[in-house]
Backbone as numpy.savetxt, mean C-alpha at the origin, in Angstrom:
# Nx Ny Nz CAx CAy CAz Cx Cy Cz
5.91 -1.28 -27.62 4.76 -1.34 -26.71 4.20 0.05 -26.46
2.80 0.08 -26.77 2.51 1.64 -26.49 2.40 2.12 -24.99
2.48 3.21 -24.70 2.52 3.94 -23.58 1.07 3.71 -22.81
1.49 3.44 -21.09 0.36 2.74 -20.55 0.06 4.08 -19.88
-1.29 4.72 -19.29 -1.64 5.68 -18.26 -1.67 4.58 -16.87
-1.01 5.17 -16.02 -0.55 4.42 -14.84 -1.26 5.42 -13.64
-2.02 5.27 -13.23 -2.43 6.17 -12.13 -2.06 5.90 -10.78
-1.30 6.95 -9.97 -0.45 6.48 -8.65 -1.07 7.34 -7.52
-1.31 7.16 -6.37 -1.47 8.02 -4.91 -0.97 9.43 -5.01
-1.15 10.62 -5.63 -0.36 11.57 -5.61 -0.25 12.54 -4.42
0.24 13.46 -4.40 0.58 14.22 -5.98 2.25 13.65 -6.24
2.47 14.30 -7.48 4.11 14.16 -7.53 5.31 13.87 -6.34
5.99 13.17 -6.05 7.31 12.80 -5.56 6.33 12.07 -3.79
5.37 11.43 -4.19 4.66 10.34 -2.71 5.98 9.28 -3.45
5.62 8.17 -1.71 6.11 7.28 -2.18 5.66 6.19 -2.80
4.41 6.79 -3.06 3.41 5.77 -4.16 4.18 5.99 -5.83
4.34 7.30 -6.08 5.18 7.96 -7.62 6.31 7.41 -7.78
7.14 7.13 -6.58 8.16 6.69 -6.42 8.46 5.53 -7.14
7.73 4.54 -6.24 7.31 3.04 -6.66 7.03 2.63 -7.82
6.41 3.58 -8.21 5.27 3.16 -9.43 6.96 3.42 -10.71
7.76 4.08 -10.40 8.67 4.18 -11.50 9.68 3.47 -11.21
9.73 2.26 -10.56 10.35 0.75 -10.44 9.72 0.16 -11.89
8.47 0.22 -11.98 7.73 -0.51 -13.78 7.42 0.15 -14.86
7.33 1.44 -14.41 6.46 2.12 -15.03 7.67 3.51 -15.31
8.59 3.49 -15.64 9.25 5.08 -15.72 9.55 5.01 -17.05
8.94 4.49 -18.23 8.61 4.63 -19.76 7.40 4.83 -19.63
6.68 5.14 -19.07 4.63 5.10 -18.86 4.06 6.75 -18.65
3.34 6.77 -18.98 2.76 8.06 -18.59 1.91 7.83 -17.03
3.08 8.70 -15.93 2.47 8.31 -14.75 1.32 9.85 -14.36
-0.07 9.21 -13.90 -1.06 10.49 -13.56 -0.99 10.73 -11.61
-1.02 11.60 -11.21 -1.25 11.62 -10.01 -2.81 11.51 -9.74
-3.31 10.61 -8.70 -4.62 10.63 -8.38 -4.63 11.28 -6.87
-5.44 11.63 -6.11 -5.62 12.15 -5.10 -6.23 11.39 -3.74
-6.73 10.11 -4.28 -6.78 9.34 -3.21 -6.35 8.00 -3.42
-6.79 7.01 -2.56 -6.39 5.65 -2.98 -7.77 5.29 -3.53
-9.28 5.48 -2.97 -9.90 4.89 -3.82 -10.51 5.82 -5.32
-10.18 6.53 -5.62 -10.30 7.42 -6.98 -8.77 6.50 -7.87
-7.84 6.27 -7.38 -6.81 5.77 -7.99 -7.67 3.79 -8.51
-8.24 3.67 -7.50 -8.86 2.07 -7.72 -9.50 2.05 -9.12
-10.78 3.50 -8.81 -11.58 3.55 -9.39 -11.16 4.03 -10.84
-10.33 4.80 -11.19 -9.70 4.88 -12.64 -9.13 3.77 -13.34
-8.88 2.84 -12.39 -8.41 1.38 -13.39 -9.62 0.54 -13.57
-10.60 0.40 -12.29 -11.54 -0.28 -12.80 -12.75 0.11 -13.57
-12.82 1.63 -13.89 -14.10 2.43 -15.06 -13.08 2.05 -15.99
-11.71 1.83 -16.45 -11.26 1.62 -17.94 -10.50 3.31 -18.03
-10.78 4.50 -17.18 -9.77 5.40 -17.28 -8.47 5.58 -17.38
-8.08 4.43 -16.68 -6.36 4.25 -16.61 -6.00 2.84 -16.99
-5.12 2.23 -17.21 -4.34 0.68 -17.70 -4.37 0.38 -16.61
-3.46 1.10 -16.11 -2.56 0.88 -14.39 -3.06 1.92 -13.47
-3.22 0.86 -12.15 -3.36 1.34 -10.75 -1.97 1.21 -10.05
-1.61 2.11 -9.14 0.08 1.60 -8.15 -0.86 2.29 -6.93
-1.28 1.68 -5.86 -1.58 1.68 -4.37 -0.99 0.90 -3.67
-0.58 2.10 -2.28 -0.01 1.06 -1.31 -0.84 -0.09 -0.05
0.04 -1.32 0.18 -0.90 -2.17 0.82 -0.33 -2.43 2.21
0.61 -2.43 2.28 1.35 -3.02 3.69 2.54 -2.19 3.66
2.84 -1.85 5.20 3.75 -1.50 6.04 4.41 -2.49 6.89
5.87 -2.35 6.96 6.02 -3.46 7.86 5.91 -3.01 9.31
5.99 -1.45 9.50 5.34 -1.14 10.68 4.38 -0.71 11.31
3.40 -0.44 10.30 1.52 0.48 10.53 0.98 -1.06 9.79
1.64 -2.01 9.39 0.46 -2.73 8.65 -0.13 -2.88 7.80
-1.32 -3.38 7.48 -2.58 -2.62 6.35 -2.88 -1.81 6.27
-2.50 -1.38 4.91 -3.58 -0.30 4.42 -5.05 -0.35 4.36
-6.16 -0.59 5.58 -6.94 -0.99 5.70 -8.11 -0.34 4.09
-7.97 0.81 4.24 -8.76 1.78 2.65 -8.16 0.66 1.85
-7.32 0.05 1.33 -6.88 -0.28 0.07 -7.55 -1.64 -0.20
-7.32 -2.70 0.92 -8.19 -4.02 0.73 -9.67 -3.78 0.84
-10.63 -2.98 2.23 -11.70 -2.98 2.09 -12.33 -2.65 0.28
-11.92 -1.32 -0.27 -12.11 -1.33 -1.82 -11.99 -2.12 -2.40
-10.70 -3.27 -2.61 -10.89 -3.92 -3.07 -11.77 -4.96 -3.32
-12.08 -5.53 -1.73 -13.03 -6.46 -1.31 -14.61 -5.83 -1.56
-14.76 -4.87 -1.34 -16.65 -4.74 -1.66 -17.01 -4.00 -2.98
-15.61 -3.13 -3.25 -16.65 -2.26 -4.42 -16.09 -2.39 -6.09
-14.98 -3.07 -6.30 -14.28 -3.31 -7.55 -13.81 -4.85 -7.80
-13.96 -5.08 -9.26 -13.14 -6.49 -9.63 -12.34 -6.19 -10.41
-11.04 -6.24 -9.97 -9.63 -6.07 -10.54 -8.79 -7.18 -10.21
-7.46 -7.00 -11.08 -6.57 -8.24 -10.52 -4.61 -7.36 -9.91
-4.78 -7.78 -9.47 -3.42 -7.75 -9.10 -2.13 -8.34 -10.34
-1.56 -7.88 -10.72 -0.35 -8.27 -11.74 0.89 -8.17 -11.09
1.21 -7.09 -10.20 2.78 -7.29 -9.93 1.98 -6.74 -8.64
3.36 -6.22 -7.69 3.59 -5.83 -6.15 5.49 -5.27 -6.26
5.68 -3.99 -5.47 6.81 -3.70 -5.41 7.00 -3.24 -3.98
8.09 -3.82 -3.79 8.52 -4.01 -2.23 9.71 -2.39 -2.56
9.47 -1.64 -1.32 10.25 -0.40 -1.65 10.82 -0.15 -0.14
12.04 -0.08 -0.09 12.26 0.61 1.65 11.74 2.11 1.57
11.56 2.45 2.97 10.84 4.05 3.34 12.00 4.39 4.05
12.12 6.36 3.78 12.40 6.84 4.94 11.67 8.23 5.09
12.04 8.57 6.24 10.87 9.28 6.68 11.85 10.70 7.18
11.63 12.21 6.93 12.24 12.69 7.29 11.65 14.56 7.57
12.06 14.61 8.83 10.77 16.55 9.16 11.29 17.68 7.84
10.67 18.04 7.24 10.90 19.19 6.51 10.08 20.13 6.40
10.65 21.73 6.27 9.90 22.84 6.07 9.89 23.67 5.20
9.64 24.54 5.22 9.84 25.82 4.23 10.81 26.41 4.60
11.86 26.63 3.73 12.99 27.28 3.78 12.99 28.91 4.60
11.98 29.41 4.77 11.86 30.46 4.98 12.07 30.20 6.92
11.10 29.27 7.29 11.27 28.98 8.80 12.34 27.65 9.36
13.49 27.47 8.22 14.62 26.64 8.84 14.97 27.10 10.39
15.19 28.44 10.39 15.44 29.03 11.41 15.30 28.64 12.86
13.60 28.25 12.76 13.07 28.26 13.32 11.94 26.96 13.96
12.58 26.06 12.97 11.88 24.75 12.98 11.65 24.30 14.21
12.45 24.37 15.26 11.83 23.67 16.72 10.78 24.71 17.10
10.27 25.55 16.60 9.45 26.09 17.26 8.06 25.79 16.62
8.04 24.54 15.35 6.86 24.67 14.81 5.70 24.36 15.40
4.52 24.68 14.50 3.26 24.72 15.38 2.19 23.95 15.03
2.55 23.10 13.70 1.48 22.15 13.30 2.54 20.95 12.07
2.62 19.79 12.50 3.12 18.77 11.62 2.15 17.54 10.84
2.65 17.78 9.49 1.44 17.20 8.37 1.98 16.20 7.85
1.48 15.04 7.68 1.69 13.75 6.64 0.16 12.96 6.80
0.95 11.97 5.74 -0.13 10.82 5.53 0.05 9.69 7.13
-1.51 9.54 7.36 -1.68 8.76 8.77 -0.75 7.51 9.05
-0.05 7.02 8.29 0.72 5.93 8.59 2.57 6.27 8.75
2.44 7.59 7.49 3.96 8.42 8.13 3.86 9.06 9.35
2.94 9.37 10.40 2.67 9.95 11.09 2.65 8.98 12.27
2.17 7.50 11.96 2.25 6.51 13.13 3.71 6.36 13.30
4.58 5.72 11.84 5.83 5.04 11.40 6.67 6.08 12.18
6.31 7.12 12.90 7.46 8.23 13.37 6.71 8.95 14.71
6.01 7.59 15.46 5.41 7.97 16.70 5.95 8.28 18.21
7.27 7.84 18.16 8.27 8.00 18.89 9.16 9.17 18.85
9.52 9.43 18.43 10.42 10.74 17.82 9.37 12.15 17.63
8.05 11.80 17.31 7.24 13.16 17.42 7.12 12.98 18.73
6.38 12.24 20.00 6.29 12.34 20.79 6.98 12.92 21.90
8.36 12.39 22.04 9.49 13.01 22.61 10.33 14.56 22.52
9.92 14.64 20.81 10.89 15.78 20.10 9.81 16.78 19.97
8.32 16.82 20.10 7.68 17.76 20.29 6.71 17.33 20.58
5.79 16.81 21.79 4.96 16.38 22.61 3.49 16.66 21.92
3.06 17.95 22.77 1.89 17.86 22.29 1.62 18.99 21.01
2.89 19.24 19.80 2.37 19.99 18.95 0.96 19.04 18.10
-0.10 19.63 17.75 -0.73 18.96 16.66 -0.39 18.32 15.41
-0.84 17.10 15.10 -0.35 16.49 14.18 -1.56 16.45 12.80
-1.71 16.85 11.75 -2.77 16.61 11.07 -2.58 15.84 9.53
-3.62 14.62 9.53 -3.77 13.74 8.47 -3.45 14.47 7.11
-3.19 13.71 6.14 -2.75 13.89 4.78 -3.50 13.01 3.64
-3.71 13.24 2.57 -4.34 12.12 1.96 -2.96 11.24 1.34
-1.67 11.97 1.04 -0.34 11.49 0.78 1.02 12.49 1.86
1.91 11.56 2.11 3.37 12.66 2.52 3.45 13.92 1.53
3.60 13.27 -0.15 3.89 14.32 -0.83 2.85 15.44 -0.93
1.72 15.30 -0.81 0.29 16.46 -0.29 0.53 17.22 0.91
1.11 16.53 1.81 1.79 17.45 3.23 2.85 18.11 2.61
3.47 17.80 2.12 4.49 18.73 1.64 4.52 19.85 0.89
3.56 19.72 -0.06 3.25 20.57 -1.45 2.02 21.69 -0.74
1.73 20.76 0.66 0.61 22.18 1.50 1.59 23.12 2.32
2.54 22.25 2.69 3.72 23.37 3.86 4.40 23.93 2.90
4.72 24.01 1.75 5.37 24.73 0.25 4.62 26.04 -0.23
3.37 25.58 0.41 2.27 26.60 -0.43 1.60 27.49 0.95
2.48 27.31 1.94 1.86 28.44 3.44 3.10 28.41 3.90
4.01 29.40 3.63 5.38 29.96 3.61 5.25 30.58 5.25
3.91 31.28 5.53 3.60 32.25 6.74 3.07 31.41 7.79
2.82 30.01 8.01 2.67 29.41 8.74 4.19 28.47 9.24
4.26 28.72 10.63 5.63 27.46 10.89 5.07 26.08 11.27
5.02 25.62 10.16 4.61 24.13 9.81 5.46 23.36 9.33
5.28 21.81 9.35 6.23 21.08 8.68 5.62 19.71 8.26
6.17 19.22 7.58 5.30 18.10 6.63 6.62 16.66 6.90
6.09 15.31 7.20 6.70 14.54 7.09 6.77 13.96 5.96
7.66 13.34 5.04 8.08 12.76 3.91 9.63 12.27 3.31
9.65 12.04 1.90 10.83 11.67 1.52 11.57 12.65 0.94
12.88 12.66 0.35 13.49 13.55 -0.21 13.27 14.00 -1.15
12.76 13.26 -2.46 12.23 13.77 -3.84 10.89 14.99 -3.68
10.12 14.42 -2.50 9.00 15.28 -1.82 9.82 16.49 -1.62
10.90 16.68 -0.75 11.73 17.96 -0.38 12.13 18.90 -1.64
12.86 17.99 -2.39 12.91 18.62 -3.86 12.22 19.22 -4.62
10.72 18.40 -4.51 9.95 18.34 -5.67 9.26 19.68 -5.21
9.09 20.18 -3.95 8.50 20.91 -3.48 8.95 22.39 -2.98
10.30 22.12 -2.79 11.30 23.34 -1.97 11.76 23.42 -0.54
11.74 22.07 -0.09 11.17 22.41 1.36 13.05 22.46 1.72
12.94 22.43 3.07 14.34 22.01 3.36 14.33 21.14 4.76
14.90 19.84 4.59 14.60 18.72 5.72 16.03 19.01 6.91
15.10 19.40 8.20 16.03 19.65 9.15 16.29 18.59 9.97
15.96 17.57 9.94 15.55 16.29 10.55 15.62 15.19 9.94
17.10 14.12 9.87 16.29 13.05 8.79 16.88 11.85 9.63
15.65 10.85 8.88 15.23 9.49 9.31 14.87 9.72 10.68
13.53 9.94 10.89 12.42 10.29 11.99 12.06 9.27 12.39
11.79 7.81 11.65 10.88 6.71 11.88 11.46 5.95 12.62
10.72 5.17 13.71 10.88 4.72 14.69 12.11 3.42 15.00
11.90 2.52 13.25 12.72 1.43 13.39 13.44 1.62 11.83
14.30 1.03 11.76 15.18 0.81 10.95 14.78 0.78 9.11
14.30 -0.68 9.66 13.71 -1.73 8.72 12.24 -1.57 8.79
11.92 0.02 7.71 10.70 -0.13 7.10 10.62 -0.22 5.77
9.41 -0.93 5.30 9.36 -1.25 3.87 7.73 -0.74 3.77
7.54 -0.64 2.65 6.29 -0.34 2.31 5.80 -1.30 0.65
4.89 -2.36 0.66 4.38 -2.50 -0.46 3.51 -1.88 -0.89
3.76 -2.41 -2.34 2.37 -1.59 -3.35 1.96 -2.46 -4.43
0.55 -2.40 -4.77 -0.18 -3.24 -5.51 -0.19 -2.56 -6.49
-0.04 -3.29 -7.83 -0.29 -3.05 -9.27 -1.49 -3.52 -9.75
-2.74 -2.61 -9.88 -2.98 -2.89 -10.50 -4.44 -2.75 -12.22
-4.50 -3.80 -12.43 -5.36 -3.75 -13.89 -6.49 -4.43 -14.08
-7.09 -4.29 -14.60 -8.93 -4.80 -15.62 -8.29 -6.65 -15.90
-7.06 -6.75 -16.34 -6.38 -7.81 -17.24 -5.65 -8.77 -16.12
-5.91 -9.60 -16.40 -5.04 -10.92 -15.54 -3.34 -11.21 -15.98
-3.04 -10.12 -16.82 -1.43 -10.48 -16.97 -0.30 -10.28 -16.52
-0.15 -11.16 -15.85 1.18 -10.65 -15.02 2.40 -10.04 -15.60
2.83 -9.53 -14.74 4.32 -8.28 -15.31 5.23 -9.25 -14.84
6.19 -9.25 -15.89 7.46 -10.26 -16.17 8.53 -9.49 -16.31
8.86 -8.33 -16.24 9.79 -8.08 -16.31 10.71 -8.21 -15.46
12.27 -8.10 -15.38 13.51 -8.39 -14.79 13.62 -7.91 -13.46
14.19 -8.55 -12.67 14.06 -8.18 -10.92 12.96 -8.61 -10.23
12.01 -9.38 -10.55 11.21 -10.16 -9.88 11.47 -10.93 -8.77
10.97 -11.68 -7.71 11.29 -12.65 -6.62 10.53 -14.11 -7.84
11.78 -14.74 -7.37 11.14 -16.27 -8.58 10.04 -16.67 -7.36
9.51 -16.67 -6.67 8.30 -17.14 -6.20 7.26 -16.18 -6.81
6.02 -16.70 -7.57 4.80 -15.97 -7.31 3.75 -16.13 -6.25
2.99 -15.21 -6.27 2.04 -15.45 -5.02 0.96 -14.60 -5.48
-0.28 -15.66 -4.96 -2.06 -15.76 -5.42 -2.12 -15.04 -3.95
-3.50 -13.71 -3.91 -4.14 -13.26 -3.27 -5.53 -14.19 -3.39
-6.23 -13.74 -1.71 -7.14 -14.40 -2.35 -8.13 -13.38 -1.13
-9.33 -13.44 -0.85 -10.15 -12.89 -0.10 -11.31 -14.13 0.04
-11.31 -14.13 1.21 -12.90 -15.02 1.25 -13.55 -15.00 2.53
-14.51 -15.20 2.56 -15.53 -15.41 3.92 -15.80 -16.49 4.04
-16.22 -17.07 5.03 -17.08 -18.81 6.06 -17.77 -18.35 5.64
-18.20 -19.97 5.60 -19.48 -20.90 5.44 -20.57 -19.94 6.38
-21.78 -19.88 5.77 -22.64 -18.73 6.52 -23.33 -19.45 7.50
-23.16 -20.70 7.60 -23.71 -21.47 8.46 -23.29 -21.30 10.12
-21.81 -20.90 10.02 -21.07 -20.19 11.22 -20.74 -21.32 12.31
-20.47 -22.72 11.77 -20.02 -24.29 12.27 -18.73 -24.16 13.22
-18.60 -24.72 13.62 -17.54 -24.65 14.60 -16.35 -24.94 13.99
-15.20 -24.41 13.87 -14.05 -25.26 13.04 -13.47 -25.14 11.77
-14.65 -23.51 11.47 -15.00 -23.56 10.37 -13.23 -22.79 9.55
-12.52 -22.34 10.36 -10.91 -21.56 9.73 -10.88 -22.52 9.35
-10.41 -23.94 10.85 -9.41 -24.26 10.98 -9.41 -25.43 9.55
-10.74 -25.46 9.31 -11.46 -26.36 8.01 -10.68 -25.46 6.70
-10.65 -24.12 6.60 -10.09 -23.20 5.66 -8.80 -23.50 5.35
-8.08 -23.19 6.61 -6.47 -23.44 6.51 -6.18 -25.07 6.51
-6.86 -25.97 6.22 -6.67 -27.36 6.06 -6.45 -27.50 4.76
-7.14 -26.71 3.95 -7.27 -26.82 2.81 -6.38 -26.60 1.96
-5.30 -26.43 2.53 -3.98 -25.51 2.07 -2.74 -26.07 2.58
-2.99 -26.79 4.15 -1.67 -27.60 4.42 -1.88 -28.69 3.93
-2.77 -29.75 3.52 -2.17 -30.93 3.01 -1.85 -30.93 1.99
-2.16 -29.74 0.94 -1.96 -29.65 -0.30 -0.26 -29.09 0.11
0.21 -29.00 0.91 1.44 -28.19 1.10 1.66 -26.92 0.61
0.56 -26.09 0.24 0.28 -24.44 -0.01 0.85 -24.00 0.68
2.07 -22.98 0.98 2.42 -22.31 1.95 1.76 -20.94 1.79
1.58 -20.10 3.38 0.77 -19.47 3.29 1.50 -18.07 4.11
1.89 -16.69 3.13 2.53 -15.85 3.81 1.84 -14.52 4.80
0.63 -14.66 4.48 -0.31 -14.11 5.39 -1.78 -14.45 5.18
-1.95 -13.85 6.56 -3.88 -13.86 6.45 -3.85 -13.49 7.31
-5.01 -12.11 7.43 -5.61 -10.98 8.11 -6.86 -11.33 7.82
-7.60 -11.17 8.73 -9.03 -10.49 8.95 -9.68 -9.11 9.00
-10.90 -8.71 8.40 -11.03 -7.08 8.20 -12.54 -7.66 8.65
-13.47 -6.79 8.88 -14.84 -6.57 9.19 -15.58 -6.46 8.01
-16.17 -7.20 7.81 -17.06 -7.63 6.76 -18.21 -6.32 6.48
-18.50 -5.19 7.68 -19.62 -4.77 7.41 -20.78 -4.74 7.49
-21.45 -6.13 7.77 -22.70 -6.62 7.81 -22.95 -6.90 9.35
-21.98 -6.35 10.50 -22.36 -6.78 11.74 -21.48 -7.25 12.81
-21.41 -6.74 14.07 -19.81 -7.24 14.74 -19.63 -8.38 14.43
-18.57 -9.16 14.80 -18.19 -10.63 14.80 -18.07 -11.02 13.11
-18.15 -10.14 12.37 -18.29 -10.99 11.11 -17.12 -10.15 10.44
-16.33 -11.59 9.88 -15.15 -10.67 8.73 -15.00 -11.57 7.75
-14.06 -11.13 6.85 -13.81 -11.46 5.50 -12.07 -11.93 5.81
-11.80 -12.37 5.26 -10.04 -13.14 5.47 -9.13 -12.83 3.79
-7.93 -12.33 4.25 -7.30 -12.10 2.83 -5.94 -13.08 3.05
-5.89 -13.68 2.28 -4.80 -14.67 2.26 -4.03 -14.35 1.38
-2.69 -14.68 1.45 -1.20 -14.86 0.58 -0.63 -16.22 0.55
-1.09 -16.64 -0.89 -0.02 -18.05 -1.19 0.50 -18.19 -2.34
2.10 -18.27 -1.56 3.19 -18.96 -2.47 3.05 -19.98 -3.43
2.18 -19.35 -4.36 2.12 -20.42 -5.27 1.29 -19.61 -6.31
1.79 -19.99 -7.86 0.78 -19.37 -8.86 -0.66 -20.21 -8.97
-1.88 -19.41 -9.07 -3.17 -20.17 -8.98 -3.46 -21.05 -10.46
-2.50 -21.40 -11.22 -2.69 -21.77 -12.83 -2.36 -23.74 -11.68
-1.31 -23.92 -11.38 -1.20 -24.81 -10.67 -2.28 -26.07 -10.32
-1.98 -26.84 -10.70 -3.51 -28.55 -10.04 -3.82 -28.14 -8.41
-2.65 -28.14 -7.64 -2.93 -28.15 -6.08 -3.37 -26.93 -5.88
-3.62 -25.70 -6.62 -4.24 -24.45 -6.58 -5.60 -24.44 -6.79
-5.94 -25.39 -8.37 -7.12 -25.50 -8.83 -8.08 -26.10 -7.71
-7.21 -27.35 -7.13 -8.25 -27.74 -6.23 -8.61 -27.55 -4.73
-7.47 -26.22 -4.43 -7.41 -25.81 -3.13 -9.13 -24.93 -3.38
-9.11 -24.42 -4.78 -10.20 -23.75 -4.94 -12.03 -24.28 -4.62
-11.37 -25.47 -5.57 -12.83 -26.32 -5.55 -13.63 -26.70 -4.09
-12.22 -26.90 -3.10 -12.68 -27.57 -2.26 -12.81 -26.66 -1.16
-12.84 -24.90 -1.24 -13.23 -23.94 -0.28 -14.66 -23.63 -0.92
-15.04 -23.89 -2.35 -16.38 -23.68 -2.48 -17.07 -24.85 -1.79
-16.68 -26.04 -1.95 -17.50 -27.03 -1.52 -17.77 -27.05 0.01
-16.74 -26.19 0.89 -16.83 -25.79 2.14 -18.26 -25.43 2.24
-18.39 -24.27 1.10 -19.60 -23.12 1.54 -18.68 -21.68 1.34
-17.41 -21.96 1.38 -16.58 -20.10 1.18 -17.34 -19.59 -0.32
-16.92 -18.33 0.16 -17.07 -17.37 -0.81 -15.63 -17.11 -1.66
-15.20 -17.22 -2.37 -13.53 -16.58 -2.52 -13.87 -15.46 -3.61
-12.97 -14.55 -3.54 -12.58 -13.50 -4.55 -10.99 -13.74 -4.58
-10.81 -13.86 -6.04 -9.36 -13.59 -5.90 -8.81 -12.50 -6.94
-7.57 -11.86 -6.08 -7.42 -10.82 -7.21 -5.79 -11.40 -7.90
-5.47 -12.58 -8.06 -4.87 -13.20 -8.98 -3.66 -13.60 -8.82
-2.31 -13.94 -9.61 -1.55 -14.21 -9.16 -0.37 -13.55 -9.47
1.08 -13.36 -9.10 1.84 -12.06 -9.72 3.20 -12.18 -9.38
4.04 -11.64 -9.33 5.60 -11.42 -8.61 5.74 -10.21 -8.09
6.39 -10.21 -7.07 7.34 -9.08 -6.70 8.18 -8.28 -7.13
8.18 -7.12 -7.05 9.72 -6.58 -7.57 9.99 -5.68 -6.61
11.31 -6.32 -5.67 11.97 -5.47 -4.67 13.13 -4.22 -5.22
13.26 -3.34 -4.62 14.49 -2.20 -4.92 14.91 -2.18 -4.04
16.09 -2.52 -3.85 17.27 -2.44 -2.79 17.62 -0.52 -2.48
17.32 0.59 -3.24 17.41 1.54 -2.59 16.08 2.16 -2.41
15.89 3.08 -1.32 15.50 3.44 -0.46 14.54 4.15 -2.06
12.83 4.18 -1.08 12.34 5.47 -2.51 12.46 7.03 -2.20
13.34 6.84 -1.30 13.81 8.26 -0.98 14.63 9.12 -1.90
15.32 7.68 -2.45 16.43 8.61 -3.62 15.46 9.05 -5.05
């Protein structure tokens, strides 16, 4: 099989790089610099593979990652990798010394929520400033030796960078996980070994524009008598005006399926809109992408 270009959240040792070498660590992995430049290289045909993250089990949505998906690209989803996080303060070796005295702490906005307790308490009101990745906070506190700063992230980040972590497992609860979406131009799902034997269809759609009364609970009907089970659905803001959103659904079930085909037919005949970005498996790692 020839070598795929896999483009991941960079730079080197995020826990997007991490992830992405659960499928991909025979692949030529590229660092991209944001999440939607990473979208956008799979869907111009620059890259095979996209790896962005989508959900937290404690910040949530990656709100950047679905809105892109939903207004400005048609891609599909092929796999998803479930990865535990940990989260841990590190600096430049030069100010170990001196680390409680730092004066500015850097990560990506959701490592920065995931460890809102422990900054708060353990250093109140130092400033906290956004990241486009952990491993970008890191590789900036690596590269300003003369500032006492510190970057939140994982260990390969510490490595990859020089730092030295005076502080570990910062984050608030135990049991965090972080998913990530795979994905490609191509509807083929990734089969390889360690999968969850359930697959599961994304789907995105908006109401009937008519704006009828009843009109979900008409949505999610469409799905329990067929006995579709359904592992989420969020709402995001459509854009076009308060009160109006778009709905992203998760169902346990591959969309090739009869009770799929016609869960479909019969949300157009509603009046929905659907986008779907396809159907796929999981692949969980039982260790941490810290290691």
């Amino acid at each position: 099989m020839a070598t795929q270009q896999v483009a991941f959240l960079g730079p080197e040792a995020s826990f997007t790089h991490l992830a992405s070498k659960v499928l991909f660590q025979d692949d030529q992995l590229i660092p991209i610099r944001t999440i939607p430049e990473c979208i956008e290289a799979v869907a111009s045909g620059k890259m095979d593979i996209a790896v962005v993250p989508i959900e937290n089990t404690l910040e949530g949505t990656v709100s950047l990652t679905i809105d892109y998906l939903f207004h400005e690209v048609d891609v599909q989803v092929i796999a998803s990798i479930l990865v535990p996080i940990e989260q841990h303060l590190m600096v430049h070796p030069a100010n170990a010394e001196k680390w409680e005295k730092i004066s500015t702490i850097y990560s990506h906005p959701h490592a920065l929520a995931q460890c809102h307790k422990y900054l708060y308490y353990r250093f109140g009101k130092v400033p906290l400033e956004q990241s486009t990745s952990t491993a970008s906070a890191a590789k900036y506190v690596s590269e300003n030796e003369q500032a006492c700063i510190a970057a939140i992230g994982n260990t390969s980040a510490a490595v990859e960078y020089g730092l030295k972590i005076v502080e570990h497992n910062i984050h608030d609860f135990h049991f965090n996980h972080t998913r990530f979406l795979v994905l490609s131009k191509n509807n083929k799902t990734i089969q390889q070994a360690g999968h969850t034997s359930q697959e599961k269809t994304t789907i995105m759609l908006t109401l009937p524009k008519d704006d009828r009364s009843g009109a979900l609970h008409q949505v999610l009907s469409v799905f329990a008598w067929r006995k579709l089970n359904l592992s989420k659905i969020e709402s995001r803001p459509l854009k076009t005006g308060l009160g109006q959103y778009f709905f992203i659904i998760d169902i346990l079930e591959d969309d090739r399926v009869p009770m799929m085909r016609g869960a479909m037919e019969e949300l157009a005949a509603l009046g929905c809109e659907v986008k779907s970005l396809g159907s796929y498996y999981t692949y969980e790692t039982k260790e941490s992408a810290d290691k």
